[in-house]
C-alpha positions in Angstrom: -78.9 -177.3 -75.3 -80.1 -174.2 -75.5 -81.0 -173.2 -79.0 -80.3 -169.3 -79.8 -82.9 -169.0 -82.8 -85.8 -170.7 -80.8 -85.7 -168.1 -78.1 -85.1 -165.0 -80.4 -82.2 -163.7 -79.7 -80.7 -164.4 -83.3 -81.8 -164.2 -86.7 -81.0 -167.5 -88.4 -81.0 -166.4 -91.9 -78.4 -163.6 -91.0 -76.5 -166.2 -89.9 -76.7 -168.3 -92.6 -76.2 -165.8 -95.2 -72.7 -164.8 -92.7 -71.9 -168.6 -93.3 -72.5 -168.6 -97.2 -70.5 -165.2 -97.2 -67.5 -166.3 -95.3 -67.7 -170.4 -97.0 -67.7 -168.3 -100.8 -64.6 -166.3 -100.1 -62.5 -169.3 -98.6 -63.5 -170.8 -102.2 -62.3 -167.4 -103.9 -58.9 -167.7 -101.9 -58.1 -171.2 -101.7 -60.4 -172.9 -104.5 -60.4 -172.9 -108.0 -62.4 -173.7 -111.1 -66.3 -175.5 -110.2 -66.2 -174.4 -106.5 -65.0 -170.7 -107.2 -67.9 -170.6 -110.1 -70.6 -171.7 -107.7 -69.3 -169.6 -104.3 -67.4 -166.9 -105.7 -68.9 -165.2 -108.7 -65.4 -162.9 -110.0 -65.5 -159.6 -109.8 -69.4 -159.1 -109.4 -70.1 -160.2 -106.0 -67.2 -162.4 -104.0 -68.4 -163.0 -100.3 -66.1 -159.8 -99.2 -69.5 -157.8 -100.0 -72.0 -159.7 -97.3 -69.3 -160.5 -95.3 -68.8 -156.7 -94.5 -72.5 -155.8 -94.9 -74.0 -158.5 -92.6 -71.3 -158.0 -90.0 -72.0 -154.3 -89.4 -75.8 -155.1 -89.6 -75.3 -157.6 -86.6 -73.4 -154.7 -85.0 -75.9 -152.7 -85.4 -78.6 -155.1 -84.3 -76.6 -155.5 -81.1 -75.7 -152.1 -79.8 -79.3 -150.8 -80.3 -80.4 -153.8 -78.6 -78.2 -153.4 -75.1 -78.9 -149.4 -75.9 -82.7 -150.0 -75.4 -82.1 -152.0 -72.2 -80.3 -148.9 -70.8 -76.7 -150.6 -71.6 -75.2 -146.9 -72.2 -71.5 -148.2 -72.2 -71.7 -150.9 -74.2 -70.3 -149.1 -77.6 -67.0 -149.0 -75.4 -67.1 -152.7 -77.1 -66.1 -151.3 -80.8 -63.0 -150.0 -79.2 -62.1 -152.9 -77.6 -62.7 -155.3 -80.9 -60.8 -152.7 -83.1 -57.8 -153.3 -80.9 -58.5 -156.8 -80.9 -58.4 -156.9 -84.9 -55.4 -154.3 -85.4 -53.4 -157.0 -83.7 -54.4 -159.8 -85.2 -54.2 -158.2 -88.2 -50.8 -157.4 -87.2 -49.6 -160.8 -86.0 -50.8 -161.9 -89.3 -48.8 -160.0 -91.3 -46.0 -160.3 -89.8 -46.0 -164.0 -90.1 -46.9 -164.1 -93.8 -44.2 -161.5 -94.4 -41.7 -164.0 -92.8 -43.2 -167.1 -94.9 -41.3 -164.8 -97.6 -37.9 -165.7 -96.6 -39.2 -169.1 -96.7 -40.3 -168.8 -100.0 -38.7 -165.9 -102.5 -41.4 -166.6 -105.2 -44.3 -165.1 -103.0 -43.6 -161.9 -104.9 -47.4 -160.4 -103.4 -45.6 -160.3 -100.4 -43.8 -157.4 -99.1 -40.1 -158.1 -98.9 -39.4 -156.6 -96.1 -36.0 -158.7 -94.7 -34.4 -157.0 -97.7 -35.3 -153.9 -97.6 -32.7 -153.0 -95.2 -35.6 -150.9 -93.2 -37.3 -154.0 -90.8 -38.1 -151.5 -88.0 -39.3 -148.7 -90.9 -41.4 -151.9 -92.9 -43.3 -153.0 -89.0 -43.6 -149.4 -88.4 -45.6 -149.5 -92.1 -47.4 -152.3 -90.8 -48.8 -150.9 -87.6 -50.1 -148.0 -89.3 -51.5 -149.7 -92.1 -49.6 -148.6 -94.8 -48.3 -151.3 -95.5 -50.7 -154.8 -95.7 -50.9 -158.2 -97.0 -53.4 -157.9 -99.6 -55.1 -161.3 -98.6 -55.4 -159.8 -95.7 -56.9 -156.8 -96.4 -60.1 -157.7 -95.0 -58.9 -156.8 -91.4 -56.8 -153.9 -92.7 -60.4 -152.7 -93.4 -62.2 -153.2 -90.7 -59.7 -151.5 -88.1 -60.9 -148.4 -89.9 -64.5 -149.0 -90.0 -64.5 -150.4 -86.2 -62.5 -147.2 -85.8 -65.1 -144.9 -87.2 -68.4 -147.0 -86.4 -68.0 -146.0 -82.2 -68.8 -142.5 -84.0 -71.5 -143.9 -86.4 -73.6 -145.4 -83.2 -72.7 -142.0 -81.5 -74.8 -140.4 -83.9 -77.1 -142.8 -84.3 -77.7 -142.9 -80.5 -78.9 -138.9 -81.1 -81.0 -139.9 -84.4 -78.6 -138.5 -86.3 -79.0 -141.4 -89.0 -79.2 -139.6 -92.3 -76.0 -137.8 -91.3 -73.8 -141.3 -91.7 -75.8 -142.0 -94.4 -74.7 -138.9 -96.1 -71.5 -138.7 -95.4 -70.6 -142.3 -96.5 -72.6 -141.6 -99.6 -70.6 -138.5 -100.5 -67.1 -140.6 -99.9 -68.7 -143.0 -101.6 -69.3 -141.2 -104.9 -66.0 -138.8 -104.5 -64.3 -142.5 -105.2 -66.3 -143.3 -107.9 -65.3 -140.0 -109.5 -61.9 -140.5 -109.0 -61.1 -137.7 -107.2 -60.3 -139.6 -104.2 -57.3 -142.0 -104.2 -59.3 -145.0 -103.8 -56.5 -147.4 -102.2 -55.6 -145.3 -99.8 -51.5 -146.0 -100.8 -52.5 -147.2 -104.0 -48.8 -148.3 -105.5 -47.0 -150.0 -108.5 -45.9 -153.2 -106.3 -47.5 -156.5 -107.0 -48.1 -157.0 -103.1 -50.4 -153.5 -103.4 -52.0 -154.3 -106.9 -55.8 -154.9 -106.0 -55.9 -153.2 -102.5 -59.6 -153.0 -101.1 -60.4 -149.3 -101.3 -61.3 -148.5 -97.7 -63.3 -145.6 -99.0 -65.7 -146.9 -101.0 -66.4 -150.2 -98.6 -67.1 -148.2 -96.0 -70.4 -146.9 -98.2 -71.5 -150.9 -97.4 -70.6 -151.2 -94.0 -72.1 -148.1 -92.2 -75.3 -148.7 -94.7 -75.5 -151.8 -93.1 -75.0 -150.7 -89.7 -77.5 -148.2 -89.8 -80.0 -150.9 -91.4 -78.9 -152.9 -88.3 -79.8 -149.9 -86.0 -83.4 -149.1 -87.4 -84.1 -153.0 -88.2 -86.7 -153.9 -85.5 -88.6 -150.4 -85.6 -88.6 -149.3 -89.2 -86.8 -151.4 -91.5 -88.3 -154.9 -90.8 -92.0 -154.3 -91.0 -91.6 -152.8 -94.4 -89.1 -155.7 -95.7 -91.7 -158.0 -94.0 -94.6 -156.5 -95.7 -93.3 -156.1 -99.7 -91.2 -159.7 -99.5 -92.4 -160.9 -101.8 -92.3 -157.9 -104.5 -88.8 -157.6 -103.4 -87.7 -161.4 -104.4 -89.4 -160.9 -107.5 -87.6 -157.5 -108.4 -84.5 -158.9 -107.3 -84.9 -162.0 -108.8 -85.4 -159.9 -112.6 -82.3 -158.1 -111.2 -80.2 -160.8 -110.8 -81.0 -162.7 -114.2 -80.7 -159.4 -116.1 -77.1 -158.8 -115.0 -76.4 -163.0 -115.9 -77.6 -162.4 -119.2 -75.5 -159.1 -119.5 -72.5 -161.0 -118.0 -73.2 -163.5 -121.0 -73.9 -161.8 -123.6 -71.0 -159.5 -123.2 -68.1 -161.6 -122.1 -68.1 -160.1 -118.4 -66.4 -161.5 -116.1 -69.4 -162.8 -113.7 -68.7 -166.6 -114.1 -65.3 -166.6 -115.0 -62.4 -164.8 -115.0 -62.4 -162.9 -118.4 -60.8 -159.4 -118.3 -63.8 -157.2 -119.5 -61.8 -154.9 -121.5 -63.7 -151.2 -121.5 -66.0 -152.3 -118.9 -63.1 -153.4 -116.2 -64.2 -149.7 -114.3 -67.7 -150.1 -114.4 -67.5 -153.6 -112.3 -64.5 -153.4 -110.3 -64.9 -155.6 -107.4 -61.8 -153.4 -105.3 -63.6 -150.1 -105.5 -67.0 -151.6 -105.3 -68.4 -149.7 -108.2 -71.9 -148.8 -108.4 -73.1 -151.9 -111.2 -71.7 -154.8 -108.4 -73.6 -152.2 -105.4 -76.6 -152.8 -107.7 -76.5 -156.6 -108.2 -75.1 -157.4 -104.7 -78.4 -155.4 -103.2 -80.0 -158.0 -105.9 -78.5 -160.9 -104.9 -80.1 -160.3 -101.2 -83.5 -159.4 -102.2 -83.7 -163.0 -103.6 -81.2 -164.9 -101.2 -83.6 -165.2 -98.0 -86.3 -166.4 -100.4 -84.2 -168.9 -101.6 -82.7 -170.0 -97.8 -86.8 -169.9 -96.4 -87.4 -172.6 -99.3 -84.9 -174.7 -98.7 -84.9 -174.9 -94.9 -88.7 -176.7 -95.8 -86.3 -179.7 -96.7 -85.3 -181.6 -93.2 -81.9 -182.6 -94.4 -81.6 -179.1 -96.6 -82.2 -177.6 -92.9 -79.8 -179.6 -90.9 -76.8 -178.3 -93.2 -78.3 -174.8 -93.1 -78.3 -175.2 -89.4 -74.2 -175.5 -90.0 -73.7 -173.3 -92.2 -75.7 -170.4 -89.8 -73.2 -171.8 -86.4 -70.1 -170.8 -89.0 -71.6 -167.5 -89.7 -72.0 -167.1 -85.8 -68.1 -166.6 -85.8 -67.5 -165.9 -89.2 -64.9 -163.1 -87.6 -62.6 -166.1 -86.6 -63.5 -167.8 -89.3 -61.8 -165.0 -91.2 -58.7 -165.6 -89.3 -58.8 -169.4 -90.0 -58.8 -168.9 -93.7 -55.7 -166.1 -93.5 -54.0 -169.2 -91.6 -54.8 -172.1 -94.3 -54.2 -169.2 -96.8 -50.2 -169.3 -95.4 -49.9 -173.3 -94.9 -51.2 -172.7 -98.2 -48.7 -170.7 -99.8 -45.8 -173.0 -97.8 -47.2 -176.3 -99.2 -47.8 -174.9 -103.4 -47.1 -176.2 -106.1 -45.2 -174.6 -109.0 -47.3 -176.3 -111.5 -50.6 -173.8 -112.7 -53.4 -174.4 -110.6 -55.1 -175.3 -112.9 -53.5 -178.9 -113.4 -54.1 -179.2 -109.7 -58.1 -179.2 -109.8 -57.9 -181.8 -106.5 -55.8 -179.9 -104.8 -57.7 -176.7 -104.3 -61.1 -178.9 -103.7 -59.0 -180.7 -100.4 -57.6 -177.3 -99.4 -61.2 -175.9 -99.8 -62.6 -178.7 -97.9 -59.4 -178.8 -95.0 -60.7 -175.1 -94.6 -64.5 -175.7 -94.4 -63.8 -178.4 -91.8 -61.9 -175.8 -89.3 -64.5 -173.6 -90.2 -66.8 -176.1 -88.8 -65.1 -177.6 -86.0 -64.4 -174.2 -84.4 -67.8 -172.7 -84.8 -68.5 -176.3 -82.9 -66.1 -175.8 -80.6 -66.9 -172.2 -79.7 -70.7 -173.3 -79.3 -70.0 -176.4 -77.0 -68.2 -173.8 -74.2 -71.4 -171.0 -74.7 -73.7 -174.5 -74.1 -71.8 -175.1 -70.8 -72.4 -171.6 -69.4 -75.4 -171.1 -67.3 -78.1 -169.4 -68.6 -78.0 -165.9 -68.0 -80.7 -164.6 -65.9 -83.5 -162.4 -67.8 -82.3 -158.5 -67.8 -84.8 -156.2 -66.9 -86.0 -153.9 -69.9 -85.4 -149.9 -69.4 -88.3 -148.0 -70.7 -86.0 -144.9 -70.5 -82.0 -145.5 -71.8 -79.4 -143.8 -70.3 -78.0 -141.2 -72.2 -74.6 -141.4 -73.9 
């Protein structure tokens, strides 16, 4: 078989990382208690913030590479994946809209059969206005594929610090509030904790641009102060532990800060879980490179990286479980049902790994592509 890491064409702790990412917020959406608390830290960093971060690194990592071998149309692929998502994202919605006449008590879903407006409500839906908040991962990313064939357009022309600044600037407009941050923010329970499109973007075209300047700039610097960066990271990490402690934060459970809900809202990414989430990956690799040392540590790595290879689809999977989920609960509080949410959590990791599996098996059966040559001069845009 060939073996994607060995030859250099992928980076396995990306991947791995994508696969923790994408495993922690299937425990923040179907898990509870013990495997939320060691996945899914509330509120301070939930695998929403790597999941969008590492994603439009790999992006980025992928169109400079086919730009550098000349590949000059290759950005048409944004488009193409951004229609791919809307309807997914679509389809989805939809279908958890209908589990709602299937089950009245799902009041975070829209109502939409009773509305009297079905046409108006898929009309809503098309457009975005009107989302599945479980969903709202895709919701997101239809805007930021949307916008990222522009990012790479300006990138292509070195244009860099101009995304940076721009999604800096819409960053900190939504951190001042003088932006409304969800975009359709409303009263509804189904719209209450809407991802703010606004200020996640600031993550995703940092990361694509990061992705873009990786080989030539970024990495010989991270490679050269690694291990000044784990250690700053790692004081970075246990200082906002003992501050979640010794304050009553919500970091390790789900405690309502009071005064400081604002400063470490996870929905408008505010600038304290920016902070420790840039932390949390200064000591992550460290921590992966260690572990990997270990032969059977490395073997379940090794999984955990071929989920993060699809994590995208992996996405999807969980928005499906997510629904049988819904259809099969229990009226009793979740928290009587500890068992439960560990075999729904488990059910979910399983597909996880059986399509990522799957999905490699037919890559495997491909021929090998043959070697492309390398353009010293790129076609322009």
């Amino acid at each position: 078989m060939r073996d994607a890491y060995a030859t250099g064409g992928r980076q396995i702790t990306v991947d791995i990382l994508r696969g923790f990412f994408i495993l922690s917020m299937a425990s923040g959406h179907v898990g509870a208690g013990l495997i939320t608390s060691l996945l899914h830290v509330w509120r301070w960093v939930d695998g929403a913030c790597g999941f969008v971060l590492l994603s439009a690194f790999v992006l980025g990592l992928s169109q400079r590479a086919k730009w550098d071998r000349g590949q000059s149309t290759a950005q048409n692929w944004i488009l193409r994946r951004t229609a791919q998502i809307w309807a997914i994202g679509l389809a989805l919605n939809l279908a958890g809209m209908a589990l709602r006449l299937a089950d009245p008590e799902l009041v975070f879903i829209p109502d939409i059969f009773h509305r009297g407006r079905i046409l108006e409500a898929i009309g809503e839906i098309a457009t975005l206005q009107l989302w599945v908040n479980y969903f709202g991962m895709l919701r997101m990313y239809v805007y930021f594929l949307a916008f990222a064939w522009l990012a790479v357009s300006l990138l292509k022309r070195n244009l860099d610090l101009v995304v940076l600044v721009a999604s800096s600037v819409l960053y900190l407009l939504v951190q001042v509030n003088t932006l409304d941050p969800g975009l359709g923010w409303g009263a509804e329970p189904y719209l209450l904790g809407k991802f703010s499109v606004p200020a996640w973007q600031f993550l995703f075209f940092t990361g694509l641009v990061f992705g873009w300047r990786w080989k030539e700039s970024v990495e010989p610097l991270a490679t050269r102060w690694q291990h000044g960066i784990a250690g700053v990271s790692a004081l970075g990490v246990l200082g906002f532990l003992w501050l979640a402690h010794g304050y009553k934060i919500a970091a390790l459970e789900r405690v309502h800060p009071g005064d400081l809900t604002p400063w470490f809202d996870k929905f408008n990414l505010s600038p304290p879980v920016v902070i420790y989430f840039i932390c949390l990956l200064g000591v992550l690799p460290a921590l992966i490179a260690a572990a990997r040392r270990l032969h059977p540590m490395d073997r379940v790595l090794r999984v955990v990286a071929l989920i993060g290879r699809h994590s995208l689809a992996c996405y999807v999977i969980l928005c499906l479980t997510q629904g049988a989920m819904w259809l099969a609960a229990d009226p009793a509080p979740a928290d009587e049902h500890g068992a439960k949410h560990w075999a729904w959590f488990a059910v979910v990791s399983l597909l996880f790994v059986l399509y990522s599996y799957g999905m490699e098996a037919r890559v495997q059966r491909r021929p090998a592509p043959a070697a492309a040559p390398r353009s010293a001069d790129p076609q322009p845009v």
